[in-house]
N, C-alpha and C positions, 0 to 999 in steps of 0.2 A: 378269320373264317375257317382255317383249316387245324389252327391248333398246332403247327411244325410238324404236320406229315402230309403239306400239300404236294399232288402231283399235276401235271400237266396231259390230258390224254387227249391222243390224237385221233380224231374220227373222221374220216374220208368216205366220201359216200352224197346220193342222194340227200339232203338236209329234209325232203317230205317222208324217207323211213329212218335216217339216223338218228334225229334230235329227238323223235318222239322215242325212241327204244331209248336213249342213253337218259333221257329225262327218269323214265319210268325206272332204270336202273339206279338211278342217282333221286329218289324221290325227296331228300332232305338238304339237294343241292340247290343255293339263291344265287345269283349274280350282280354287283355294281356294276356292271358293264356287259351289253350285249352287241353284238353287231349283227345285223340282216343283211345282208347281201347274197341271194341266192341266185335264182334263174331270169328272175326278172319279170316275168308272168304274173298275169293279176292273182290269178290263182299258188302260182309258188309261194307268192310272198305274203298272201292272205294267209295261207297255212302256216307261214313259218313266225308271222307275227300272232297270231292265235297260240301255235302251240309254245314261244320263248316269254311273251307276257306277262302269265300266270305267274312265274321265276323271275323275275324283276325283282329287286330289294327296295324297298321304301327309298325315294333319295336315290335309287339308283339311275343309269344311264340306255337311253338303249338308242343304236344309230342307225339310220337307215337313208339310204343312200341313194343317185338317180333319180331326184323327185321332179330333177329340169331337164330331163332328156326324157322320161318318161311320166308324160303326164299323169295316166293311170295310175302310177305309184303314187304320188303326191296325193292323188283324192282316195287311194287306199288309206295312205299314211294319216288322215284329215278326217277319214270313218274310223280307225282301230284308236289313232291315240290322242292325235289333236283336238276334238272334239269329245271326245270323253273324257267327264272333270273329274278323273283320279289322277290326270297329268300334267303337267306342264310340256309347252311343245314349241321349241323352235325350229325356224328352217333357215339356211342359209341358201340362197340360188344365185349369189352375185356373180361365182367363178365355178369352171367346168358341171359337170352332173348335176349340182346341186346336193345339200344332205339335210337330212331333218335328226 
């Protein structure tokens, strides 16, 4: 993916203005692996699985967490990925928060 001039950058901040400005800076960046875990809000995490989505790699990964402490996330998680057939979608809820 990077060719041997990967770097690692660290970005601290609100995820509803950081990801979308670092997205648009990095316009040719895909990811195997995403994680969501933001603020928790239907609305936080609706934005943040909207705007990290698009940047998915075929085959890739994305995790998303508190599906069983917060039910609202789950039937977020059930409208953005699990019900839309571009993806496959597990959920695990047997032990703590639950993740998908």
């Amino acid at each position: 993916m990077c060719a041997g001039r990967c770097s690692s950058p660290s970005v601290s901040g609100d995820s509803g203005a950081t990801v979308p400005k670092f997205l648009d800076e990095h316009r040719d960046l895909f990811f195997d692996l995403i994680n969501v875990d933001g603020d928790h809000s239907v609305a936080g995490a609706a934005r943040d699985l909207a705007n990290v989505l698009p940047r998915l790699k075929i085959g890739g990964v994305i995790v998303f967490d508190d599906i069983s402490s917060a039910p609202q996330l789950a039937h977020l998680w059930e409208w953005y990925v699990k019900d839309d057939g571009r993806y496959r979608a597990w959920e695990y809820t047997e032990a703590g928060a639950g993740i998908a």
